[in-house]
TIVO-2410 file (N, C-alpha, C; in nm, 3 decimals):
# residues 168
REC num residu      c1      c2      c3 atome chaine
REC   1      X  -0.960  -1.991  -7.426     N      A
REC   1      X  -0.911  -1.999  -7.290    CA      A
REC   1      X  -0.940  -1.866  -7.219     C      A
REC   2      X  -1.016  -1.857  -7.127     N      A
REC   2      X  -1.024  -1.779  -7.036    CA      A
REC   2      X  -0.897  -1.703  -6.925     C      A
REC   3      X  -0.843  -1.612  -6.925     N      A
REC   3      X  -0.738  -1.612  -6.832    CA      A
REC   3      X  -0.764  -1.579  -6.726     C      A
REC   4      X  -0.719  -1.594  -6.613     N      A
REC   4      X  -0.791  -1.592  -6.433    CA      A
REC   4      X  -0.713  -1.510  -6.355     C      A
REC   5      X  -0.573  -1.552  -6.408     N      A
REC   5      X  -0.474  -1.497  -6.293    CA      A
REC   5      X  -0.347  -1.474  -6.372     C      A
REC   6      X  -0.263  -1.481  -6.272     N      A
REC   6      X  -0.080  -1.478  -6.331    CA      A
REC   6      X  -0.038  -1.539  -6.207     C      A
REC   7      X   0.085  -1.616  -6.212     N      A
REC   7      X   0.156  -1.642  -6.081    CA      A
REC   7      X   0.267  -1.544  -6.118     C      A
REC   8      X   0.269  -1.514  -5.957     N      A
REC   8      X   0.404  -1.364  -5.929    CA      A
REC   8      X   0.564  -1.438  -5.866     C      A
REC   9      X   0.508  -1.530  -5.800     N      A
REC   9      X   0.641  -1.574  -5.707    CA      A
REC   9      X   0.612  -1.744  -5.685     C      A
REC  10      X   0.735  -1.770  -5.655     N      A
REC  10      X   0.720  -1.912  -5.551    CA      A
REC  10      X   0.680  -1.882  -5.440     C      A
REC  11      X   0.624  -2.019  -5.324     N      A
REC  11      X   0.620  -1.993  -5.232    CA      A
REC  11      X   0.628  -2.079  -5.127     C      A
REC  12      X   0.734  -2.061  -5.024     N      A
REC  12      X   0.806  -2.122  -4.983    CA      A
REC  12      X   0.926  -2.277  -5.049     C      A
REC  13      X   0.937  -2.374  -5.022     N      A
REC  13      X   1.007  -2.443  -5.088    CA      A
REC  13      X   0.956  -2.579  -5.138     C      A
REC  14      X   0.820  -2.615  -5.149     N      A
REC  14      X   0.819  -2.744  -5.175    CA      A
REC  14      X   0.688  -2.702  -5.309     C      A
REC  15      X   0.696  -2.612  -5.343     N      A
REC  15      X   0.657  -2.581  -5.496    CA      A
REC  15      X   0.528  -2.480  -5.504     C      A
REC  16      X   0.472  -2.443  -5.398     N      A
REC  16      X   0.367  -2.395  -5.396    CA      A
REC  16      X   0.344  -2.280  -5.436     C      A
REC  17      X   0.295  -2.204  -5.515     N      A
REC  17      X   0.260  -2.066  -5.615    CA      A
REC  17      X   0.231  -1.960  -5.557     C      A
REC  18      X   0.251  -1.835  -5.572     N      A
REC  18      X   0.175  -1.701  -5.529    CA      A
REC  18      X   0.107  -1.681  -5.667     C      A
REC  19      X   0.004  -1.645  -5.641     N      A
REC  19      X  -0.073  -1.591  -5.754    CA      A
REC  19      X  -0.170  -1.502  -5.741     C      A
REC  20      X  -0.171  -1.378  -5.847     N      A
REC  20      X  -0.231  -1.235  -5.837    CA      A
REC  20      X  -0.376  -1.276  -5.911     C      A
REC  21      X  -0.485  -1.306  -5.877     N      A
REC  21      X  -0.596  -1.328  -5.917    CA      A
REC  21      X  -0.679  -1.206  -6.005     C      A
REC  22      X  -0.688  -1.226  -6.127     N      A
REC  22      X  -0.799  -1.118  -6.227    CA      A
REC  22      X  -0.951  -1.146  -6.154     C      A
REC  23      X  -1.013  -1.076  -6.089     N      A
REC  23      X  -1.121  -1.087  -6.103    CA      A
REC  23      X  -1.157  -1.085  -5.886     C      A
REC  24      X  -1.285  -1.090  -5.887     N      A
REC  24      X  -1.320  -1.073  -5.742    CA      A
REC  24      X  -1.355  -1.214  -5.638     C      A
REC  25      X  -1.348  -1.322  -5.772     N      A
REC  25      X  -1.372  -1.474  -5.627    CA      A
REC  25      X  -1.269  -1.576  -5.690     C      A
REC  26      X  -1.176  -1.517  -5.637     N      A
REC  26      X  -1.063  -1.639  -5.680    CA      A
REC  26      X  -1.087  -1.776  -5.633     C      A
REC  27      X  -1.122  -1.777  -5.476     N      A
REC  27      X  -1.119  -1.911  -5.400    CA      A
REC  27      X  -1.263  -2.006  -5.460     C      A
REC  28      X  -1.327  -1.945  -5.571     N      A
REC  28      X  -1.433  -2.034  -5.638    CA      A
REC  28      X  -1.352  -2.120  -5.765     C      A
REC  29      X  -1.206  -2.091  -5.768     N      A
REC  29      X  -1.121  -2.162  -5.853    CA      A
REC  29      X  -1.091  -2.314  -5.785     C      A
REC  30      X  -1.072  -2.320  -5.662     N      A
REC  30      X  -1.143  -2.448  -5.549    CA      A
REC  30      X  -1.168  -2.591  -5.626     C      A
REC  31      X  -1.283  -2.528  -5.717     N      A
REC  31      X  -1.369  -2.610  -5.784    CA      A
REC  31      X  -1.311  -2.664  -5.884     C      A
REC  32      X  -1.255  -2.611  -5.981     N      A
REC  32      X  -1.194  -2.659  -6.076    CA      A
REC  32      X  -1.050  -2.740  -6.000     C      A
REC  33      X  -1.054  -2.915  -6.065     N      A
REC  33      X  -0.975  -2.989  -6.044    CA      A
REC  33      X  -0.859  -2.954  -6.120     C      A
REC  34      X  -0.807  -2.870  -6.223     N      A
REC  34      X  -0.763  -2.867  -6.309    CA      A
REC  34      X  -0.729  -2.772  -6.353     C      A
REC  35      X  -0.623  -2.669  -6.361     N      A
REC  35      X  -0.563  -2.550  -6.404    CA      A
REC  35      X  -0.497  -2.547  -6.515     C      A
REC  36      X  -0.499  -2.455  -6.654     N      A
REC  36      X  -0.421  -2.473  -6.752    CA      A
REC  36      X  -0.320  -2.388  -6.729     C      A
REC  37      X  -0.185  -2.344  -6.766     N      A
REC  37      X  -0.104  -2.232  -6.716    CA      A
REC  37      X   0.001  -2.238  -6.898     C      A
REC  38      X   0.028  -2.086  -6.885     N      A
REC  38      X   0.076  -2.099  -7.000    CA      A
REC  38      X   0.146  -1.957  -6.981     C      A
REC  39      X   0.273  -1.947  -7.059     N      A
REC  39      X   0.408  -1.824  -7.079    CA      A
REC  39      X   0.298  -1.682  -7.118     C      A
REC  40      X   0.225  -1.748  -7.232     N      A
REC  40      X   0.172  -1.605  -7.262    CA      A
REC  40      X   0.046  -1.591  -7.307     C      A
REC  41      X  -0.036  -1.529  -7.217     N      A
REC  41      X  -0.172  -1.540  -7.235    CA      A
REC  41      X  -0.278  -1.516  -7.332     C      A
REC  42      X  -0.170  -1.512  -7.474     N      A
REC  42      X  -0.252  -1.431  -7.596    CA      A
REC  42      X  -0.248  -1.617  -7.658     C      A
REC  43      X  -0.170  -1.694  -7.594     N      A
REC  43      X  -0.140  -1.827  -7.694    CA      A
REC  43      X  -0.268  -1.893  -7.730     C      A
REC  44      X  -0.242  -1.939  -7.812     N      A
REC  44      X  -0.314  -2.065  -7.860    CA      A
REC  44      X  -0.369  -2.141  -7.724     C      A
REC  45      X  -0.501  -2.210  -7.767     N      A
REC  45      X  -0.509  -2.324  -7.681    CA      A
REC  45      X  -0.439  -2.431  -7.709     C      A
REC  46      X  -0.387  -2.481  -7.795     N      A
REC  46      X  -0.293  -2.627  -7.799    CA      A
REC  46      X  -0.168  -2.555  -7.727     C      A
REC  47      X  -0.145  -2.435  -7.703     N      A
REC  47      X  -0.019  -2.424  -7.588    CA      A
REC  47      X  -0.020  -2.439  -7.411     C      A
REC  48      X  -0.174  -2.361  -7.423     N      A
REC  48      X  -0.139  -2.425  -7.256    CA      A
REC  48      X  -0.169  -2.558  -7.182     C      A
REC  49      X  -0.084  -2.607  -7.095     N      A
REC  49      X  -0.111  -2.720  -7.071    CA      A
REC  49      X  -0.163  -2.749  -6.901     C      A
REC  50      X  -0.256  -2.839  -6.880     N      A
REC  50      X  -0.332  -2.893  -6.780    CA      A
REC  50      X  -0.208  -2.916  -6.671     C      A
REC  51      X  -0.243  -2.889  -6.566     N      A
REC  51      X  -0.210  -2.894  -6.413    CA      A
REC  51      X  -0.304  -2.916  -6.315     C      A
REC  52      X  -0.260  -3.038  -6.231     N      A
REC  52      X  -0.382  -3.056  -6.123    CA      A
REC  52      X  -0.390  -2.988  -5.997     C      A
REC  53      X  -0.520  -2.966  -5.966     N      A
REC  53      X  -0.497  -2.879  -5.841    CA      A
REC  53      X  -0.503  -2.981  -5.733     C      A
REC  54      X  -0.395  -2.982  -5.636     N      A
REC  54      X  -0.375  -3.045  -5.478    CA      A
REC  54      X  -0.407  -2.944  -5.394     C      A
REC  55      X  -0.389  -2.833  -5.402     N      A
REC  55      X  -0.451  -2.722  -5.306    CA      A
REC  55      X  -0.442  -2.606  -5.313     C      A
REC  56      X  -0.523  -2.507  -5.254     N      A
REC  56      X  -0.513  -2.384  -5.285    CA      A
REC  56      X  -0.600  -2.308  -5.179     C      A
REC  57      X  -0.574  -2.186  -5.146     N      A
REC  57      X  -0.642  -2.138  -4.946    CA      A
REC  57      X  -0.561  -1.983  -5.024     C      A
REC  58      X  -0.666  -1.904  -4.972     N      A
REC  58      X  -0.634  -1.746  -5.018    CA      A
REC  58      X  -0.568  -1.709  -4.869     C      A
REC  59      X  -0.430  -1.627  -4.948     N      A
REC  59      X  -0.317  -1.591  -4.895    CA      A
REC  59      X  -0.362  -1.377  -4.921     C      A
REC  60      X  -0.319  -1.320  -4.817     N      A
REC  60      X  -0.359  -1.167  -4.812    CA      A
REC  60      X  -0.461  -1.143  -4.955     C      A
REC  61      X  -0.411  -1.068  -5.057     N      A
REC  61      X  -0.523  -1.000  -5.190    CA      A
REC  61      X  -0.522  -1.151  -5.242     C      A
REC  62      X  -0.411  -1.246  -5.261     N      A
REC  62      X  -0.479  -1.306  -5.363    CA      A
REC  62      X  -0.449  -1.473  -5.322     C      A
REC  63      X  -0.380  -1.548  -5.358     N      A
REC  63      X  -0.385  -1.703  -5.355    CA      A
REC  63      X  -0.254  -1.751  -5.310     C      A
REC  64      X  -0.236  -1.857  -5.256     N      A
REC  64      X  -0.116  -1.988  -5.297    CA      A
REC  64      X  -0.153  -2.106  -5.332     C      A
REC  65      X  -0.091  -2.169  -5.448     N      A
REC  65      X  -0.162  -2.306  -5.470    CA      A
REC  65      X  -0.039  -2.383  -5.481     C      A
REC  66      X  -0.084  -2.545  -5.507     N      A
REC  66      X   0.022  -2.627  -5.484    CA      A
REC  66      X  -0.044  -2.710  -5.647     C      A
REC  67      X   0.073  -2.750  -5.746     N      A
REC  67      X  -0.016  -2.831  -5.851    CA      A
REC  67      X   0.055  -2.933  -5.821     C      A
REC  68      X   0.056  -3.027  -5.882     N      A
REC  68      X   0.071  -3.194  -5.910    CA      A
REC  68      X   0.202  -3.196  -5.933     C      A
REC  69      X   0.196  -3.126  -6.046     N      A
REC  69      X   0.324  -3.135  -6.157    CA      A
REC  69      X   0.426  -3.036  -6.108     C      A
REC  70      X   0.430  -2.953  -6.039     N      A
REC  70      X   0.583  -2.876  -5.933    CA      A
REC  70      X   0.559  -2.916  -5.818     C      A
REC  71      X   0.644  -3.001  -5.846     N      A
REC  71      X   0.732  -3.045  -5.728    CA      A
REC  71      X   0.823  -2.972  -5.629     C      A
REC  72      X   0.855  -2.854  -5.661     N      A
REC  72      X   0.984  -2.814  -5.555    CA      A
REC  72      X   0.967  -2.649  -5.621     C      A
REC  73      X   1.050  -2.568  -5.571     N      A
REC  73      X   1.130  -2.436  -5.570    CA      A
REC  73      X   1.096  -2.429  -5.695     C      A
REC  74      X   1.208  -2.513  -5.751     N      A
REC  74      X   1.298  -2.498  -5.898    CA      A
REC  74      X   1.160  -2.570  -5.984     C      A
REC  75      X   1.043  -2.597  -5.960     N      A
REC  75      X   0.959  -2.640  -6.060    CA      A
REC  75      X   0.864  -2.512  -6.068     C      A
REC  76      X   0.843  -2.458  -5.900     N      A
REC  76      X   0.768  -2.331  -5.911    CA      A
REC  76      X   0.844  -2.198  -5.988     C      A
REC  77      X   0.980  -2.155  -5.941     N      A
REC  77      X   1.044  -2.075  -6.036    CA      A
REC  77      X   1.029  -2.072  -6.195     C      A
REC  78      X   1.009  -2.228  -6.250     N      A
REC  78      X   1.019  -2.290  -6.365    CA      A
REC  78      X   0.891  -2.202  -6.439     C      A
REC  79      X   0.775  -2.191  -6.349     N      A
REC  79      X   0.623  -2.092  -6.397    CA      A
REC  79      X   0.608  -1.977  -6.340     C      A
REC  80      X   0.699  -1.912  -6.289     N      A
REC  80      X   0.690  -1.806  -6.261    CA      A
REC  80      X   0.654  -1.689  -6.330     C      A
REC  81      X   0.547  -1.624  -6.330     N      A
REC  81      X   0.505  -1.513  -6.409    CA      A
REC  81      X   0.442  -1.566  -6.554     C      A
REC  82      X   0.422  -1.701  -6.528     N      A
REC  82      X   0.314  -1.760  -6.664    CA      A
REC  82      X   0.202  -1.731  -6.603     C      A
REC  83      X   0.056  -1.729  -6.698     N      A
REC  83      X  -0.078  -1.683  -6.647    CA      A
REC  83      X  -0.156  -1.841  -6.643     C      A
REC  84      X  -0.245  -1.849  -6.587     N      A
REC  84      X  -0.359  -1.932  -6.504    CA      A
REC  84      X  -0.470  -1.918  -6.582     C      A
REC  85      X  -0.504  -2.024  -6.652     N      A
REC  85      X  -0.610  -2.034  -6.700    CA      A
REC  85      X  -0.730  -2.178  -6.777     C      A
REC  86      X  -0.840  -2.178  -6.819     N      A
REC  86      X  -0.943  -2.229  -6.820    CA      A
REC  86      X  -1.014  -2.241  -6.903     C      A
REC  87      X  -1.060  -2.330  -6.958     N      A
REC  87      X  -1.130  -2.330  -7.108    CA      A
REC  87      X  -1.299  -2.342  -7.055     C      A
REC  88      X  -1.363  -2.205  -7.079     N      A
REC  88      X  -1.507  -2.151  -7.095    CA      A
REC  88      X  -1.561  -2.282  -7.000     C      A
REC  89      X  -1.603  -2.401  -7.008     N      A
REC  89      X  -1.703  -2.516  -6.971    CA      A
REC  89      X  -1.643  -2.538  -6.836     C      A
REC  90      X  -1.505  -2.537  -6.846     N      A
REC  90      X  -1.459  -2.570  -6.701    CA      A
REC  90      X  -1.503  -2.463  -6.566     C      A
REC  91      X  -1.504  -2.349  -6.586     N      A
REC  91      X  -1.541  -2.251  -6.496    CA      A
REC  91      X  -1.679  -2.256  -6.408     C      A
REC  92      X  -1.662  -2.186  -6.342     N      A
REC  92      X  -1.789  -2.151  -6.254    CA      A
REC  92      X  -1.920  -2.096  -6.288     C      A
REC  93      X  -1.990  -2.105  -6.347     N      A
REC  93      X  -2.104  -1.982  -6.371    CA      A
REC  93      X  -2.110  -1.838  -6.276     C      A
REC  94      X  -2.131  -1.791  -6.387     N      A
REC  94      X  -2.125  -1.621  -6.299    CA      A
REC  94      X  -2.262  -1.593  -6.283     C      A
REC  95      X  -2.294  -1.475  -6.170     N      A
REC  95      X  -2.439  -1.452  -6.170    CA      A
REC  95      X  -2.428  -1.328  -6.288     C      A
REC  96      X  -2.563  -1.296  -6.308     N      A
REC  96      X  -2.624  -1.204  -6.405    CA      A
REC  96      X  -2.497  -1.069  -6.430     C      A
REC  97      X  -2.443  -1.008  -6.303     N      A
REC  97      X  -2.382  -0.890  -6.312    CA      A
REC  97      X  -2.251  -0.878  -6.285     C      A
REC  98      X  -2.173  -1.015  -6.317     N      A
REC  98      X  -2.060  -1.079  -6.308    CA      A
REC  98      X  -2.003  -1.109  -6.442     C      A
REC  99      X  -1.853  -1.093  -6.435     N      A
REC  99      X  -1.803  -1.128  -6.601    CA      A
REC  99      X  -1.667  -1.157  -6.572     C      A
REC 100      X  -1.594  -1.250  -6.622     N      A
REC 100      X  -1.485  -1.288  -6.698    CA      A
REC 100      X  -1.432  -1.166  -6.697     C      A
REC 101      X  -1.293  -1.190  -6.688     N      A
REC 101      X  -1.225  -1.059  -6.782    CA      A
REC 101      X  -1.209  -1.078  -6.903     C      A
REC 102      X  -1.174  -1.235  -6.953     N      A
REC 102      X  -1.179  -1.242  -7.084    CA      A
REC 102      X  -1.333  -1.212  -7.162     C      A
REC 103      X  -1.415  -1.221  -7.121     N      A
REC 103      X  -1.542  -1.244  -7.182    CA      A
REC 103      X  -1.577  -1.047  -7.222     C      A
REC 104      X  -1.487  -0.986  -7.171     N      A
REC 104      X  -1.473  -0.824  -7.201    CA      A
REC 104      X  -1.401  -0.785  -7.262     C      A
REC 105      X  -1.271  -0.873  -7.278     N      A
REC 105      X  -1.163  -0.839  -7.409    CA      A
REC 105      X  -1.235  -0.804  -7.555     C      A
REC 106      X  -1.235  -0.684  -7.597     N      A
REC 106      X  -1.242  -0.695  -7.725    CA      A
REC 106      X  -1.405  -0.610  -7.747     C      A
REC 107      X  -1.416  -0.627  -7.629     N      A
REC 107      X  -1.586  -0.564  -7.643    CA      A
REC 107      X  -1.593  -0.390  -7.684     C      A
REC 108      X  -1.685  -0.347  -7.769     N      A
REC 108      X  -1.664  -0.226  -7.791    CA      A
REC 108      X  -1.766  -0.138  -7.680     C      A
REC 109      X  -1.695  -0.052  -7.693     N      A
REC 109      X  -1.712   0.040  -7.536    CA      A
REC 109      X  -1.757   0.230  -7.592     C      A
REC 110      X  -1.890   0.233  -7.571     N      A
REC 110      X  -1.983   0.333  -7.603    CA      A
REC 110      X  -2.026   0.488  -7.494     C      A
REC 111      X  -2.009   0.556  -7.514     N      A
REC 111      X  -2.079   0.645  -7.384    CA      A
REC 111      X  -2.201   0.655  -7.415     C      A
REC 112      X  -2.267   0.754  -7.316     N      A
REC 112      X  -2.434   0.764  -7.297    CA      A
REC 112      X  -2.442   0.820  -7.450     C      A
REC 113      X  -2.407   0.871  -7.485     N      A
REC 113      X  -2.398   1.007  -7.606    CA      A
REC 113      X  -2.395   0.907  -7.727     C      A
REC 114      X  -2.356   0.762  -7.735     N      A
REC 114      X  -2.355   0.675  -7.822    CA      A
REC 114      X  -2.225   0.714  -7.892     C      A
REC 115      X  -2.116   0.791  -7.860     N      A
REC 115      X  -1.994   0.781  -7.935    CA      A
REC 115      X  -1.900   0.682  -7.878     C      A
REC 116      X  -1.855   0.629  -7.993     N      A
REC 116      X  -1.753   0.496  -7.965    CA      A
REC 116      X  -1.665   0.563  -7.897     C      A
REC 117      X  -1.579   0.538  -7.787     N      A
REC 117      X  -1.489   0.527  -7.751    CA      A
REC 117      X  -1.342   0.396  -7.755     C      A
REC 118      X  -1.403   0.332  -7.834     N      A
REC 118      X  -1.260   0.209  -7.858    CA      A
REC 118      X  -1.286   0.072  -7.838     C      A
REC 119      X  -1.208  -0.002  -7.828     N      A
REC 119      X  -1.266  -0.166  -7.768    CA      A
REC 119      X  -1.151  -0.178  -7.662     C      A
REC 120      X  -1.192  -0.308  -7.568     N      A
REC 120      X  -1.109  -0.327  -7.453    CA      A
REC 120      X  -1.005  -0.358  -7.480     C      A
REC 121      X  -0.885  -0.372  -7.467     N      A
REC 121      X  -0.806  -0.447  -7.483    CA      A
REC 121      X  -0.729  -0.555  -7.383     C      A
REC 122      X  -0.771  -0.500  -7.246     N      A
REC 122      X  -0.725  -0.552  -7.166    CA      A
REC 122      X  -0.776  -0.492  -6.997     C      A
REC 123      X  -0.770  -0.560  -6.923     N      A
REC 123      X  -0.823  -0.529  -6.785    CA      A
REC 123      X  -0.685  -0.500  -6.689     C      A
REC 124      X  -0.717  -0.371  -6.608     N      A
REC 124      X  -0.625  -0.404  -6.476    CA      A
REC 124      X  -0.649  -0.385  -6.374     C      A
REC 125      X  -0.587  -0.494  -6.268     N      A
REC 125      X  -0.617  -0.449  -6.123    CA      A
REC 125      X  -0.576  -0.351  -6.029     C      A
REC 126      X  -0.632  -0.298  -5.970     N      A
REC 126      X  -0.568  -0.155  -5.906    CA      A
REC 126      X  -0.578  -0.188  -5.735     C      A
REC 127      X  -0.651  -0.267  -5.715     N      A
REC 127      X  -0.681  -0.321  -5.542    CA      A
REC 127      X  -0.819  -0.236  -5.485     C      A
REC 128      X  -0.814  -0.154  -5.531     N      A
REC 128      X  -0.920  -0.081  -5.507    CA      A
REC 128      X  -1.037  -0.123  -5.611     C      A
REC 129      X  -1.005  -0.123  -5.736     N      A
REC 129      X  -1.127  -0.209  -5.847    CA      A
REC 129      X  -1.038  -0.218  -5.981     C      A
REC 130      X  -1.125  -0.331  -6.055     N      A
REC 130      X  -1.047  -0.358  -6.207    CA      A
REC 130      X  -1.086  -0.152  -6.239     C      A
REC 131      X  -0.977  -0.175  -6.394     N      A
REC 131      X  -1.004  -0.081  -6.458    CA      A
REC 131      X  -0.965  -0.119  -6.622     C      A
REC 132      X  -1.082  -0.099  -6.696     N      A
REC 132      X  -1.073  -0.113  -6.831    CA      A
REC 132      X  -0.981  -0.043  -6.898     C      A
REC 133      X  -0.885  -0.097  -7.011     N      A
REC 133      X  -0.789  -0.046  -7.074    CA      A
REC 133      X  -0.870  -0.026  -7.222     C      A
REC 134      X  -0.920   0.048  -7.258     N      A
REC 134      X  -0.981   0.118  -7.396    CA      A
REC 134      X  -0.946   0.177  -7.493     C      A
REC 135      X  -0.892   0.092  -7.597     N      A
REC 135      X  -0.818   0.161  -7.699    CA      A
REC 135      X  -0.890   0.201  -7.820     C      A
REC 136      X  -0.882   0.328  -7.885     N      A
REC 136      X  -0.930   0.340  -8.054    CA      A
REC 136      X  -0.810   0.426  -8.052     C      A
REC 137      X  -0.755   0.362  -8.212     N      A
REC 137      X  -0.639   0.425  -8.260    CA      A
REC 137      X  -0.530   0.420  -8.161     C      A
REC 138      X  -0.474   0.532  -8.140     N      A
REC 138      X  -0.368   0.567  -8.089    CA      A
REC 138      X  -0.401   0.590  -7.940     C      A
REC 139      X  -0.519   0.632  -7.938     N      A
REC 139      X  -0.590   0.657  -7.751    CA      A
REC 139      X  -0.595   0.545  -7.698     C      A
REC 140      X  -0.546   0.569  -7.527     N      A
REC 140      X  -0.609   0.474  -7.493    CA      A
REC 140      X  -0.655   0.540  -7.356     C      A
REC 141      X  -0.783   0.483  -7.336     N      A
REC 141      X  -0.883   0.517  -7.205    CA      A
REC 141      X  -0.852   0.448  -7.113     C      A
REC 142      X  -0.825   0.447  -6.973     N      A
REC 142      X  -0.877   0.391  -6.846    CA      A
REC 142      X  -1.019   0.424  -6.742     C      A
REC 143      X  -1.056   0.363  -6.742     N      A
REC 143      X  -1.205   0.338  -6.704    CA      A
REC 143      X  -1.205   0.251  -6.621     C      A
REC 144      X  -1.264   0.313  -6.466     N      A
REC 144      X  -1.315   0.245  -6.367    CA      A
REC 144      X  -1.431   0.181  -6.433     C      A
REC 145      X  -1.402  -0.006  -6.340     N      A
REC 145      X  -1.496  -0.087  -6.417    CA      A
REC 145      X  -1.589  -0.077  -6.253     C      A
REC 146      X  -1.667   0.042  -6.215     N      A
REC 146      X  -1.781   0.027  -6.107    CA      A
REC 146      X  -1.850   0.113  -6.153     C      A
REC 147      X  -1.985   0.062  -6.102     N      A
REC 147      X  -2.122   0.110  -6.162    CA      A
REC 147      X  -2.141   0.262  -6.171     C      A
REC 148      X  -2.052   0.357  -6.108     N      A
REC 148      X  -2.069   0.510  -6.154    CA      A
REC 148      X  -2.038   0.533  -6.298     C      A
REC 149      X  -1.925   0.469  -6.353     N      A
REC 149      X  -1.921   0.472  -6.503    CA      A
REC 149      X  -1.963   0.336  -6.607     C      A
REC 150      X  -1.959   0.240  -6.531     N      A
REC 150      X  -2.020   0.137  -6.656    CA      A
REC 150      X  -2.164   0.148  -6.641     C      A
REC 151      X  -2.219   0.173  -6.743     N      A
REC 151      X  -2.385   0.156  -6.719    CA      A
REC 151      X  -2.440   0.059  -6.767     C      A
REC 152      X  -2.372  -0.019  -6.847     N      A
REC 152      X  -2.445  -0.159  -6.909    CA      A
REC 152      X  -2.288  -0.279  -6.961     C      A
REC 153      X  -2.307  -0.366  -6.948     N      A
REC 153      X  -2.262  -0.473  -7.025    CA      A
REC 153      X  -2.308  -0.603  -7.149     C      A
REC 154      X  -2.382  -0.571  -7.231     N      A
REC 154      X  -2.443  -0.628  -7.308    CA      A
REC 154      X  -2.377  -0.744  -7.368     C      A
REC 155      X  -2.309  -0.867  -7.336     N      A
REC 155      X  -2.228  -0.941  -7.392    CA      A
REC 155      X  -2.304  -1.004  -7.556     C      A
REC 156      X  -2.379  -1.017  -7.548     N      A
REC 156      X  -2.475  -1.046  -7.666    CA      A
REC 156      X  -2.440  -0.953  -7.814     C      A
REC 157      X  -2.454  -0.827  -7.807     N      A
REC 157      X  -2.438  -0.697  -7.869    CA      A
REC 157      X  -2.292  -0.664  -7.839     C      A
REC 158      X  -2.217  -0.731  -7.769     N      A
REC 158      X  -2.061  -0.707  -7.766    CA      A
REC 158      X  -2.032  -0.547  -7.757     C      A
REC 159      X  -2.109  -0.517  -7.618     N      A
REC 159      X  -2.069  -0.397  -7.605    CA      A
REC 159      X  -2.075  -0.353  -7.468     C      A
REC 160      X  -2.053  -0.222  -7.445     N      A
REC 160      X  -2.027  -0.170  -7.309    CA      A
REC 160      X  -2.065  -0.005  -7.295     C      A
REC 161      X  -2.131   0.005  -7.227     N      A
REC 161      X  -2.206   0.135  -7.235    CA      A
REC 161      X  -2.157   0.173  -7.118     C      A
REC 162      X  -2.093   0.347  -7.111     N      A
REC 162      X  -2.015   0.383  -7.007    CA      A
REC 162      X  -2.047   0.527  -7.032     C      A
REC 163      X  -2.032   0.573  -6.884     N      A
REC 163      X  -2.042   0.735  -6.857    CA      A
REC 163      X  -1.909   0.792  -6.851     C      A
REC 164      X  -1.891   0.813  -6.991     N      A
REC 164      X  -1.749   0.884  -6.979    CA      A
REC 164      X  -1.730   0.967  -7.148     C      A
REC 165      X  -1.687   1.103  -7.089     N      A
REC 165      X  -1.635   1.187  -7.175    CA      A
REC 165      X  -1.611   1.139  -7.323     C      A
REC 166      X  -1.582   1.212  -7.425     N      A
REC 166      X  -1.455   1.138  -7.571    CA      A
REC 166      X  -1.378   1.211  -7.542     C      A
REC 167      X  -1.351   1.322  -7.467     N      A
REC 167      X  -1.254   1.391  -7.470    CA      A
REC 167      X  -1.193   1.362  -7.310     C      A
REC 168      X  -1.222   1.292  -7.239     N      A
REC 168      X  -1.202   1.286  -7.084    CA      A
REC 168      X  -1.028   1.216  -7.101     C      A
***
C-alpha cells in the first residue's frame, strides 16, 4: 500500500474530510474511484479498507473529500487522523522525475563521496518542500528533497545519491 495523505479534521457537517496530502498533485487522486484509509500506516494490507470516492476539489495546501461510507460529522470524526491510501496498480503513473513517497521509504541514501549516510525512513512536509528523514543508527538526517541536494534517485539500485556532508 502506498500512503498519499492523512486526514487532519472533519469538514463541515455532512461528513466531508480535510486532508494533508504527501506529495505535489493531490487533485490527480480525482482518478482513483476508490480510497483505502487505515489507523496506521505501517499496517498490513488486509487492514486497510476500500472507500468510495463521491468527491473531492482542493481546499487552500491540500484537499476535502466526501466518501460513500461517512455519512455525517460523527462518521468523519470516526477517521480522523487515519492515513489515505492505495495499492501500487491503482495509482496514477508518475513521469520519469516523480516518486511516491512510499516508493522512497527504505531506500539507502549515499553522498557524492559514496559514504552511506542511512536509509529513509520516512518523508516530511514542510510547505515549502518534502524533506527526507535519514536514519543510520542512532543519527538521523533531514534532507531537502530538491535538486540542490538530491542528485539522483535510482529506484532500481534502491538508492539515493545526495549532496550532503556525513558530518553535516
Amino acid at each position: 500500500m502506498i500512503v498519499l495523505g492523512r486526514i487532519v479534521a472533519p469538514f463541515g457537517v455532512q461528513g466531508w474530510l480535510k486532508i494533508h496530502p504527501f506529495g505535489d498533485d493531490p487533485t490527480s487522486w480525482r482518478k482513483m474511484p476508490q480510497w483505502w484509509l487505515c489507523a496506521d500506516d505501517n499496517a498490513p494490507v488486509e487492514q486497510w479498507k476500500p472507500y468510495t470516492l463521491k468527491a473531492c476539489r482542493a481546499h487552500g495546501k491540500g484537499l476535502v473529500a466526501a466518501l460513500g461510507e461517512v455519512q455525517d460529522r460523527n462518521g468523519a470524526e470516526a477517521v480522523d487522523g487515519w492515513y489515505i491510501g492505495a495499492p501500487r496498480e491503482a495509482l496514477p503513473t508518475t513521469a520519469e522525475d516523480e516518486f511516491y513517497w512510499g516508493d522512497l521509504v527504505g531506500l539507502d541514501v549515499v553522498n557524492e563521496a559514496g559514504e552511506p549516510l542511512g536509509s529513509v525512513k520516512g518523508l516530511l512536509s514542510t510547505g515549502a518542500h518534502d524533506v527526507l528523514q535519514v536514519s543510520e543508527g542512532e543519527t538521523e538526517r533531514l534532507i531537502p528533497f530538491v535538486a540542490a541536494y538530491v542528485l539522483d534517485v535510482d529506484l532500481a539500485a534502491r538508492r539515493i545519491r545526495v549532496a550532503w556532508g556525513k558530518d553535516w
